[in-house]
ZAMARGU-4260 file (C-alpha; in steps of 0.2 Angstrom, whole numbers, plus 5000, padded with zeros to 4 digits):
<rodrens>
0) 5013/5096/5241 | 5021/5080/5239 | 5010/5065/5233 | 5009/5055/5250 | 5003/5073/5258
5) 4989/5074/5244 | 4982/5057/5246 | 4980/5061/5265 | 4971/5077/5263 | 4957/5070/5251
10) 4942/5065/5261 | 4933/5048/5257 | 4915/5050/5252 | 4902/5044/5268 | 4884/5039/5265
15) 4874/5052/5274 | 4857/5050/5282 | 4844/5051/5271 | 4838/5068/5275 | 4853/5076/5267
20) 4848/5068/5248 | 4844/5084/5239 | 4833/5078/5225 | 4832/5087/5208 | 4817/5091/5199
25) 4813/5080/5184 | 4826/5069/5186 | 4825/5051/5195 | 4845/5055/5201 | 4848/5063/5218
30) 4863/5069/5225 | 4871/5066/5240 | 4879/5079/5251 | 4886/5083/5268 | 4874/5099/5274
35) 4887/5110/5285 | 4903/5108/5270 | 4894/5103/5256 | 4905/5095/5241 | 4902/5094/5225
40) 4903/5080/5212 | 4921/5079/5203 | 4919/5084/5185 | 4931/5070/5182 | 4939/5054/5194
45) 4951/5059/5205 | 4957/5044/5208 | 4960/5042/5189 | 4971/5059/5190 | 4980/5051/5205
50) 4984/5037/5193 | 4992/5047/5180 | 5002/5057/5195 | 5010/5041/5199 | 5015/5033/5180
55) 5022/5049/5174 | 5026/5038/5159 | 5008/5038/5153 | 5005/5056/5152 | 5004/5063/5133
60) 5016/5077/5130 | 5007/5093/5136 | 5009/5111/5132 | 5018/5123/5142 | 5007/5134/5156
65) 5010/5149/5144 | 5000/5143/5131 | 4986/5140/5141 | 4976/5154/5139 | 4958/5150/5135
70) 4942/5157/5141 | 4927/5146/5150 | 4915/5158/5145 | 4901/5141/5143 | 4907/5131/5158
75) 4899/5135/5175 | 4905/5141/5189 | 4907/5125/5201 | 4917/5117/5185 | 4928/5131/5186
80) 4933/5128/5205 | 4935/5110/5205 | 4947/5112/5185 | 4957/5126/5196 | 4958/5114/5209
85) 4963/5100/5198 | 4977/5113/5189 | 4984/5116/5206 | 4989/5101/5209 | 4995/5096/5193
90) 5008/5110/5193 | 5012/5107/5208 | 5019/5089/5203 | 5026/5097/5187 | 5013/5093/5176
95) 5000/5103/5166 | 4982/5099/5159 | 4981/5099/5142 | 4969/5108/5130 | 4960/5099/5115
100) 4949/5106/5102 | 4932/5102/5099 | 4940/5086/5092 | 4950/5075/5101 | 4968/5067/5095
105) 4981/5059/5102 | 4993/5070/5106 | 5011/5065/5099 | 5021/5082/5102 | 5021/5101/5109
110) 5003/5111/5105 | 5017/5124/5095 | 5020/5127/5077 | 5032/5118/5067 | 5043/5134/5057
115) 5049/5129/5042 | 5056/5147/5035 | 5073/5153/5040 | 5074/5167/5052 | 5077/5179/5039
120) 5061/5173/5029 | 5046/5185/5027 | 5031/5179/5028 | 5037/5165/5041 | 5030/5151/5033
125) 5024/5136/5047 | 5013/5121/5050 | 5000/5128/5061 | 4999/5118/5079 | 4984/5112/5078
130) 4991/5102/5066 | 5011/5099/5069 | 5005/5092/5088 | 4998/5078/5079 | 5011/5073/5069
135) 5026/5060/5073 | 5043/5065/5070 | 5045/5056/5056 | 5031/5065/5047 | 5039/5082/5054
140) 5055/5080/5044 | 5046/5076/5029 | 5036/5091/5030 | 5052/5100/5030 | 5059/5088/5016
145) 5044/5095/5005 | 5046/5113/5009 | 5065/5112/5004 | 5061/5105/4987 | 5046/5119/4988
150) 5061/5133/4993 | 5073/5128/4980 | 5061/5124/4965 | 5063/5110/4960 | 5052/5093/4962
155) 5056/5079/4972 | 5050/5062/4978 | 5044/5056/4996 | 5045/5037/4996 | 5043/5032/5014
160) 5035/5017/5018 | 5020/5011/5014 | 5009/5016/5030 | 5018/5032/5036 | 5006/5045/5033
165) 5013/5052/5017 | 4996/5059/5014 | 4997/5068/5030 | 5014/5074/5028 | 5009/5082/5011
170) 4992/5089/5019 | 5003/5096/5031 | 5015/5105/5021 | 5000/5111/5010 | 4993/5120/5025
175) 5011/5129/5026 | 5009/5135/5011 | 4995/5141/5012 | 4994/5149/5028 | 4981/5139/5036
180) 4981/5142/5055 | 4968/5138/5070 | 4963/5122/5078 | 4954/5109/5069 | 4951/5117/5053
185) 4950/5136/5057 | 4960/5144/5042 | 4968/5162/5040 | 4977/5167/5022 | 4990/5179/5024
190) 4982/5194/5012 | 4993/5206/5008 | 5010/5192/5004 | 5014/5178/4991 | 5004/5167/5002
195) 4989/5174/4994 | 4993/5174/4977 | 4996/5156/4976 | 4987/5148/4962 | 4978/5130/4966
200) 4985/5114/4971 | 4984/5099/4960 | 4983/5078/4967 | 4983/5065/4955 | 4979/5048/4963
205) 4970/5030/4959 | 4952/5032/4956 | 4950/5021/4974 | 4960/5033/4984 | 4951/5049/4980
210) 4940/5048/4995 | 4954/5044/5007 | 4960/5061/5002 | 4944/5070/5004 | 4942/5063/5021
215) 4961/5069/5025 | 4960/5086/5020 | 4942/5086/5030 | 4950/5082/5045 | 4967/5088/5046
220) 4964/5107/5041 | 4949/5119/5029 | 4953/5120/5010 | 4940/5123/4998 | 4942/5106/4989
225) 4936/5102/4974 | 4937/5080/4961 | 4938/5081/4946 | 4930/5066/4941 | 4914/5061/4933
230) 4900/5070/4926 | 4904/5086/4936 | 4919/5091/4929 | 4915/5107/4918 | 4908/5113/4932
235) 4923/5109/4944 | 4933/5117/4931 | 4923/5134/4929 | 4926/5135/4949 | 4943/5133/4946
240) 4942/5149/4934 | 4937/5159/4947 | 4949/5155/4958 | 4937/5146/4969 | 4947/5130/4972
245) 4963/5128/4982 | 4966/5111/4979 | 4959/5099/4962 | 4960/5079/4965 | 4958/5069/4949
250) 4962/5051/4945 | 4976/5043/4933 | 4963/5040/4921 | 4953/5057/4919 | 4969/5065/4920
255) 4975/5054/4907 | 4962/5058/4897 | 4958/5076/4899 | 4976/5081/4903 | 4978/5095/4888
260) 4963/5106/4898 | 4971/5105/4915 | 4990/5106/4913 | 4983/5126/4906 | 4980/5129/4924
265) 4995/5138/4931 | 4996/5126/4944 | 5008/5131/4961 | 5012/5110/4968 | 5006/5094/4958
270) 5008/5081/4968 | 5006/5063/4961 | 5000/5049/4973 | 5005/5031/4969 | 5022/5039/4959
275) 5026/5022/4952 | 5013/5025/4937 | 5026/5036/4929 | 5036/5022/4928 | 5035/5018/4909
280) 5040/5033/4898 | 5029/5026/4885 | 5015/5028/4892 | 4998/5041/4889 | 4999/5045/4908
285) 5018/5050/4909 | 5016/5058/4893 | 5001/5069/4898 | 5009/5073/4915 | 5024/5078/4907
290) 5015/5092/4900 | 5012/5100/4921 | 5016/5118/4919 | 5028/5120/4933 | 5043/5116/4942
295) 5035/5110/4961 | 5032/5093/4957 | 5030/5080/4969 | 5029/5061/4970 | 5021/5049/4983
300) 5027/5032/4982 | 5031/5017/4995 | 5039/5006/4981 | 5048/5020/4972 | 5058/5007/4959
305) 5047/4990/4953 | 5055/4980/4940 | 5072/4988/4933 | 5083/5002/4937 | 5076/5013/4920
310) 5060/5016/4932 | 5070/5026/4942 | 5074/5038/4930 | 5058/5040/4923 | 5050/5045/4941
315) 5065/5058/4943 | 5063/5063/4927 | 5047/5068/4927 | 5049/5074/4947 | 5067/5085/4942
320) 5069/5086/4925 | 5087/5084/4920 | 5094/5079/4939 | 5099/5061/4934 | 5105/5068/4914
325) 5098/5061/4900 | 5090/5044/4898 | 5107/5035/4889 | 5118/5044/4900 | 5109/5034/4915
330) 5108/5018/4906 | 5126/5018/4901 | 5132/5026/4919 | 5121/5017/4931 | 5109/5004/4924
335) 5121/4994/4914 | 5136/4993/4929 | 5121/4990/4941 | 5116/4975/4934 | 5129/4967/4929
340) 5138/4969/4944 | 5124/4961/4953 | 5127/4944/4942 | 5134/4928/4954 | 5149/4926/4941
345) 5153/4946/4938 | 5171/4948/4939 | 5179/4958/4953 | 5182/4973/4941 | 5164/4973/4938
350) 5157/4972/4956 | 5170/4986/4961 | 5162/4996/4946 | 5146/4993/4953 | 5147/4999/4970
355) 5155/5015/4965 | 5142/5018/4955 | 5128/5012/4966 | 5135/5026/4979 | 5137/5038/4968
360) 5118/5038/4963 | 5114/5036/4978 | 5122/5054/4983 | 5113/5062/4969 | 5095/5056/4977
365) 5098/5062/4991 | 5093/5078/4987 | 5078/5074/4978 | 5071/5058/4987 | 5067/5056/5007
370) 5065/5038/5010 | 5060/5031/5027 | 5055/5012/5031 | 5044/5006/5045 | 5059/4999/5057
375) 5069/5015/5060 | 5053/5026/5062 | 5038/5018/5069 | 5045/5001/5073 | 5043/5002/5090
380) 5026/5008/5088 | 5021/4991/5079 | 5022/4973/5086 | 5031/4968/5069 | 5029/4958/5055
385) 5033/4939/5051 | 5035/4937/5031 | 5030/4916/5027 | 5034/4909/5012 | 5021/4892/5010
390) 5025/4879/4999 | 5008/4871/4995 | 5010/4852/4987 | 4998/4852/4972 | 4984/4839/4970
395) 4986/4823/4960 | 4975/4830/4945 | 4984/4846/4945 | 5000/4838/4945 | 4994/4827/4927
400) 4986/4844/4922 | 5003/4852/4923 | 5013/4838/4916 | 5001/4838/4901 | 5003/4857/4900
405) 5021/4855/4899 | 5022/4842/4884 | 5012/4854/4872 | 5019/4860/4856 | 5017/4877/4860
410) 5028/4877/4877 | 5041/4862/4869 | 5044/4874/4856 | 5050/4886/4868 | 5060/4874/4879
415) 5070/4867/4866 | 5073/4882/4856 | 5092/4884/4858 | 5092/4864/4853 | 5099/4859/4835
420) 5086/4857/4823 | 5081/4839/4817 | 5083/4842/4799 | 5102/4842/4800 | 5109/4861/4797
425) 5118/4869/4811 | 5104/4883/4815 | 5095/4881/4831 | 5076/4876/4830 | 5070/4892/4833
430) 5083/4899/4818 | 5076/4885/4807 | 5061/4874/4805 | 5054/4877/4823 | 5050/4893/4822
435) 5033/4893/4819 | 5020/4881/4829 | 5005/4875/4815 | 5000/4862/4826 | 5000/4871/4843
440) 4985/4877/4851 | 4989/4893/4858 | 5001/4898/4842 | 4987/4896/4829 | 4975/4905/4838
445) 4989/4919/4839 | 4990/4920/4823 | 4973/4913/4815 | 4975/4929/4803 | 4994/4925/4799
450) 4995/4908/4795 | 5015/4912/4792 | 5018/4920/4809 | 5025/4937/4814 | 5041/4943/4818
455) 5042/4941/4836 | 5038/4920/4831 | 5040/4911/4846 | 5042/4922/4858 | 5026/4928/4856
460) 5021/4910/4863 | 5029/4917/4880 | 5015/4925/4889 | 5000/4916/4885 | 5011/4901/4891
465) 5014/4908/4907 | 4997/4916/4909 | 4990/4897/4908 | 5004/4889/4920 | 4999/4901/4933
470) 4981/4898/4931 | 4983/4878/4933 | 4996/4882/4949 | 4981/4891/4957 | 4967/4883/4953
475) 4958/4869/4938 | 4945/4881/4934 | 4954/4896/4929 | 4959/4888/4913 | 4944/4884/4907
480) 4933/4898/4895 | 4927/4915/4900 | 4908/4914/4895 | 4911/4931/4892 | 4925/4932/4877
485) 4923/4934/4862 | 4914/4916/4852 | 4932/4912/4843 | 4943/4914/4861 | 4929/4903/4870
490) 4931/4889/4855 | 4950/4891/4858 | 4951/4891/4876 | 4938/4874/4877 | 4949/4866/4866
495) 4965/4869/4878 | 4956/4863/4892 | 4951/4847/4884 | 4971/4845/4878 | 4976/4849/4896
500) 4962/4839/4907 | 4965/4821/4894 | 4958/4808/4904 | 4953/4818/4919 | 4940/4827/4910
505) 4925/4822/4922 | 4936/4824/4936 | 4935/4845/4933 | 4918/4843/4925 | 4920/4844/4908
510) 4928/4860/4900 | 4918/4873/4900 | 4915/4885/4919 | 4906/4878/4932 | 4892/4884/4943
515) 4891/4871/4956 | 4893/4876/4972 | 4896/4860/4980 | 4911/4858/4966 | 4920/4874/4966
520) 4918/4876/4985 | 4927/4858/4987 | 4946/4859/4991 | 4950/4841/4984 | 4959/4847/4970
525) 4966/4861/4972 | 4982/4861/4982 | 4980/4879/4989 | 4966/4878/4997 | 4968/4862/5006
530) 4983/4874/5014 | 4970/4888/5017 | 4958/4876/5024 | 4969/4870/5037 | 4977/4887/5040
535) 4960/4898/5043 | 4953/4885/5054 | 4967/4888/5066 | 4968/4908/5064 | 4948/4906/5066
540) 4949/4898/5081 | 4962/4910/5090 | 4953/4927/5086 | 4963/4933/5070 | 4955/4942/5056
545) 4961/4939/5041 | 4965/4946/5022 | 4964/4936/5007 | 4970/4945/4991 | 4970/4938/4975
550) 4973/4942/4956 | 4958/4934/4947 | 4940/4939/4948 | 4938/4920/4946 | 4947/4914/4958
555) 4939/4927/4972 | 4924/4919/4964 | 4929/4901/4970 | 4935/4908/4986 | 4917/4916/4990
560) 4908/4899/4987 | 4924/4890/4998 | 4920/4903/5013 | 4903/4900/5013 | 4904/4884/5013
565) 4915/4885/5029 | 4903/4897/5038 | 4913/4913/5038 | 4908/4929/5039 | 4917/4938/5028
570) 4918/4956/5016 | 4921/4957/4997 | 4929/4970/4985 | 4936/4969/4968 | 4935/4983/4953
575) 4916/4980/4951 | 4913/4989/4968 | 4907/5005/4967 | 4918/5016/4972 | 4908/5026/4985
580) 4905/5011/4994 | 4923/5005/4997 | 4927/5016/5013 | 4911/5008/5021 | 4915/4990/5018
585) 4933/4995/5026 | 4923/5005/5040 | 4911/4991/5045 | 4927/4976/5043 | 4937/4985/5054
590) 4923/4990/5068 | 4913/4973/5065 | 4921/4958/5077 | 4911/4947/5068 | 4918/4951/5052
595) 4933/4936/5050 | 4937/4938/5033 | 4940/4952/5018 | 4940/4945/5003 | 4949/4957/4991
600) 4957/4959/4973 | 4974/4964/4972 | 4974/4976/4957 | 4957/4984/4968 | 4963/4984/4983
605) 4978/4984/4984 | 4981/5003/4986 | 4972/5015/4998 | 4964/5004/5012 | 4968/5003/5031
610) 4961/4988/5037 | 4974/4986/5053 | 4960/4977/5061 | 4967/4962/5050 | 4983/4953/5058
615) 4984/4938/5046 | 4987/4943/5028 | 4986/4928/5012 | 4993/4933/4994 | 4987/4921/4986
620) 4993/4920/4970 | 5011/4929/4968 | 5013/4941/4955 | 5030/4946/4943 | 5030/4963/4951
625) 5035/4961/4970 | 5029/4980/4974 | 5011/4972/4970 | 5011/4959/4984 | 5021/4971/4996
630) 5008/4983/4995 | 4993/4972/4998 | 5004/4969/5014 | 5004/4986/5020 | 4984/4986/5020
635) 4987/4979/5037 | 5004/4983/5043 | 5002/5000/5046 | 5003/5015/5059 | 4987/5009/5071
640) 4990/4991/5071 | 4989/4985/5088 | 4993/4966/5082 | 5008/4957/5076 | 5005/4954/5056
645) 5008/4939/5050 | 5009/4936/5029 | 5008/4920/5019 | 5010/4918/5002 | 5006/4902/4993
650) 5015/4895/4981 | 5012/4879/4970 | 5026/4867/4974 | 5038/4864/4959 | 5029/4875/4947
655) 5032/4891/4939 | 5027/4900/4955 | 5045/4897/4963 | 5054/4907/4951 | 5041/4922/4950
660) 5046/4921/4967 | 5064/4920/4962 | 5061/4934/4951 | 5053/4945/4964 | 5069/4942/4977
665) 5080/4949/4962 | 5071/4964/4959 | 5069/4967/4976 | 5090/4968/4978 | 5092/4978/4962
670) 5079/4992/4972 | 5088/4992/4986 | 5104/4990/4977 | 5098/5009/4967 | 5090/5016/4981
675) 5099/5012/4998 | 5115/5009/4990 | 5115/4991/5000 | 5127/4977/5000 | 5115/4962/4992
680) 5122/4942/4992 | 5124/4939/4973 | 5111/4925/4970 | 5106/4925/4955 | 5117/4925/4934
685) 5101/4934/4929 | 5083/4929/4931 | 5076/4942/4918 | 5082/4928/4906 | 5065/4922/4898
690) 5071/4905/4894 | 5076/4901/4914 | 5056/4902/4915 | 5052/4884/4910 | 5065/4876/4919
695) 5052/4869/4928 | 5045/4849/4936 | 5036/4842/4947 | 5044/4843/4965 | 5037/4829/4977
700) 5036/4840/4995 | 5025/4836/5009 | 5008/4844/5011 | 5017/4861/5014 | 5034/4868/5021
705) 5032/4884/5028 | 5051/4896/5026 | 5049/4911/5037 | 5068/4914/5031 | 5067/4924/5014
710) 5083/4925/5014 | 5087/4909/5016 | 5074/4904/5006 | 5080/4916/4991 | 5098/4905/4991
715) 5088/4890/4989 | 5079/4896/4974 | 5095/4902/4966 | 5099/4883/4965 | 5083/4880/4953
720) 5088/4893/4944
</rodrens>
């Protein structure tokens, strides 16, 4: 029947005389019906169906009419007639109705299972449909990725994307394993096979992601899941004696801690969310999960390399023991060529050197690492992402501040270090009489129980000195003392402050923390949130919600009191919320439209949380590591966001937030340089230099210029470098 013939034979609804309204008992609702060929209510719009016959497009992927073979033993029987009727003629255009469990998912493939055994494999192993039909290709393949490093022993580590389900691709797989079958959480284990000898699953994750993966696991298929964490645990573990637990989640921390009594379980698959962690050798938490007893080791990571090339091996390492050889044999063969082939000024040889190199590492990850980005998976899912880099003009006061902070003994110690000394021998003042700092603020509180110094003398001037020069780029009050330090850092920290403020004292109300709200709310001087003033008013005003993600505890403080000040409605989190509360205050930001802003710490939140109901995303305050800020990012640009993303970063104009910025472009080329073996522009002689770091001034700009070009933007830091 063709779809013209349809429409004609569908009758139109009359209003009938009133004697023909059957009335129903109980009930205030009558029905209307024609009394010589009565017709029954639709169960569902016809019209709708008839809408969905015409865009074909719009129609979800539907399983086959062989598959369709499920009893309506609870439906009546006019609901049967009319879903007949409505089956009819949807095979007749080609189409089938498709069948849901009791929950309902969008359906993204075929209602089949996904086989991940070779034909000659017994038991078949396979993602059961009930869960393969919800997943996106992408996630397919790396199911399969995982079972191949599952077949052939050995670990491996999944670094997709921030965003691209990892945790459902590895939830997935696990139900493989296991033989879980059935729609929406009905399970079968293969007795009588391997499948039901495997011994229990272990997840180490962050603390703030453990009930993400609770809820996963609820939702996706039935394991008997068991945290340990907290004052259950010798509980937990006396269930896991008896065999009672399929799958263990604990974080870094009680894992760090209580490592020796777990890694005596013989586990089947460890799988470590947030991989990164493992990036220090030197670490408790690397050394405690080198101890795992087995081979299946799997890493979860979006940002698989951080700050240099030796992360790399320390992940694989731990993941594949021995398939990147040993630690000097990776340093001499790829670390070293790697970056120095990357310098501006590298000679030809070297940057031949380099990309050999760079390509031949990449070949040997390639069998131990899957790595998808957004763009060529779900990019056109997404409406895309615009990355803004915001120069914010720093006020007056913070300008002097700066300059002040710049002319201490402490800092001119290390900016002339490689000068000659004064007193007339041809050693350098750092090889000579400059070495230590009696008069300096910072030095003699370093070393108020070494009057002579310490080995490391001045260098170990280097982080307090940046610590401070960030704190004045962001905001006055950061500097001033922590009420609750220690008595002797309080006295320390008062004193720099009243070095650092001079003349302009009253201005920032003396130096010790305010409590006003009037003051700290104020945007006068701080050149930041003059920006941020300007730039929420107009996203406010359009309808866009909005993160705001921040480093200091502090400084969220001073945003609170700046956003009520402005009226907003807005949600909080940093590391004092308890963690069972999290999940709700991400719940109720995404479902509440008067919810406009979330204010969040970045070492809190910035791991774990979909908030896709956010298109406008602030950083802040940048940080050294660029994975930190990317991942604070991926909070809203993720699968399910309906809205183009838009990300500002704020940087102080002219001060030593360019060239953290600088620094973060560099390490960004080197991980795609290790990882994705591609060409990057040489920019840069070498920004991991320390003394580069306070080739700092004042830069006049405008109240803010806003580069949407990184790449652009990168070449013109490399000319303040």
């Amino acid at each position: 029947m063709s779809l013209n013939t349809l429409k004609e034979t569908l009758r139109q609804c009359t209003y009938p005389s009133s004697s023909t309204l059957i009335s129903y008992p109980n009930s205030s609702i009558s029905r209307e019906t024609d009394p010589i060929n009565p017709r029954k209510p639709p169960k569902s719009s016809l019209s709708k169906q008839l809408q969905r016959l015409q865009d074909p497009f719009s129609l979800p992927q539907i399983q086959p009419r062989n598959q369709q073979k499920q009893s309506l033993d609870h439906e009546e029987e006019e609901e049967e007639e009319e879903e007949e009727e409505e089956e009819e003629v949807e095979a007749q255009e080609g189409f089938e109705k498709p069948q849901l469990g009791s929950l309902q998912f969008d359906l993204t493939g075929p209602f089949v299972p996904l086989v991940l055994s070779s034909d000659d494999e017994v038991p078949v192993i396979q993602v059961p449909a009930s869960i393969n039909h919800r997943l996106l290709e992408h996630q397919r393949e790396g199911v399969k990725f995982l079972y191949n490093l599952y077949k052939h022993n050995h670990g491996g580590v999944l670094g997709d994307d921030m965003g691209l389900g990892k945790t459902i691709q590895t939830i997935a797989f696990l139900a493989a394993m296991f033989g879980k079958d059935g729609e929406c959480g009905d399970s079968t284990i293969f007795k009588g096979n391997q499948i039901g000898k495997k011994g229990p699953v272990l997840i180490v994750c962050p603390t703030s992601v453990i009930h993400n993966w609770e809820s996963e696991f609820s939702k996706w298929a039935t394991f008997s899941v068991s945290v340990y964490h907290g004052a259950s645990r010798d509980l937990i573990l006396d269930k896991l004696e008896a065999r009672g637990v399929e799958i263990l989640i604990t974080s870094f921390d009680t894992y760090r801690i209580h490592g020796s009594i777990l890694s005596e379980v013989p586990w089947e698959i460890v799988v470590i969310d947030e991989a990164h962690r493992l990036k220090n050798e030197k670490s408790k938490l690397y050394t405690a999960c080198l101890e795992i007893k087995t081979r299946k080791r799997i890493g979860l990571t979006g940002t698989i390399m951080q700050n240099k090339i030796m992360e790399l091996f320390n992940l694989f390492d731990w993941a594949a023991p021995g398939c990147l050889g040993t630690r000097e044999h990776f340093r001499e063969f790829y670390d070293e060529p790697l970056k120095h082939g990357q310098r501006s000024t590298a000679p030809e040889r070297f940057v031949r050197v380099a990309d050999e190199r760079k390509q031949h590492l990449v070949a040997v990850l390639h069998k131990y690492l899957l790595r998808r980005t957004k763009e060529e998976t779900i990019g056109h899912l997404m409406m895309g992402k615009e990355d803004n880099v915001v120069f914010c003009e720093m006020s007056e006061l913070q300008k002097r501040v700066y300059t002040r902070m710049l002319q201490l003994p402490d800092i001119q110690c290390l900016i002339n270090k490689d000068l000659p000394c004064s007193c007339g021998s041809p050693l350098t003042q750092v090889e000579c009489c400059k070495r230590t700092v009696p008069n300096g603020i910072i030095w003699s509180y370093l070393h108020r129980d070494n009057p002579d110094g310490c080995d490391s003398c001045p260098f170990c001037l280097v982080l307090p000195c940046l610590v401070k020069l960030q704190q004045i780029s962001n905001h006055l009050e950061l500097i001033k003392p922590n009420p609750r330090d220690d008595p002797d850092k309080q006295r320390k920290d008062a004193e720099f402050a009243s070095s650092v403020f001079g003349t302009d004292i009253d201005l920032v109300g003396g130096n010790t923390q305010s409590e006003s709200f009037m003051g700290l709310s104020d945007v006068k001087h701080c050149g930041k949130m003059r920006v941020l003033e300007k730039l929420m008013f107009s996203w406010v005003s359009h309808g866009d919600k909005i993160l705001l993600f921040s480093y200091s505890v502090r400084m969220l403080d001073i945003l609170e009191k700046f956003l009520i000040r402005k009226g907003y409605c807005f949600s909080r989190l940093d590391g004092s919320t308890p963690t069972n509360l999290r999940q709700s205050l991400v719940d109720d930001f995404n479902s509440s439209p008067s919810k406009q802003v979330f204010l969040i710490s970045t070492r809190a939140g910035g791991l774990g949380l979909n908030l896709v109901s956010a298109n406008r995303v602030v950083i802040f305050d940048p940080n050294w590591n660029p994975a930190q800020d990317l991942q604070a990012q991926d909070r809203s640009f993720r699968y399910g966001q309906k809205r183009h993303v838009v990300v500002f970063r704020l940087l102080a104009a002219g001060s030593l937030e360019e060239l953290v910025y600088s620094r973060q472009v560099y390490k960004q080329q080197l991980s795609n340089i290790a990882i994705s073996g591609k060409m990057e522009k040489r920019y840069f002689e070498g920004v991991q230099v320390w003394k580069l770091i306070f080739l700092v001034s004042i830069i006049p700009l405008d109240s803010y210029i806003c580069v949407q070009n990184i790449s652009f933007l990168s070449f013109f830091l490399s000319f303040l470098i």
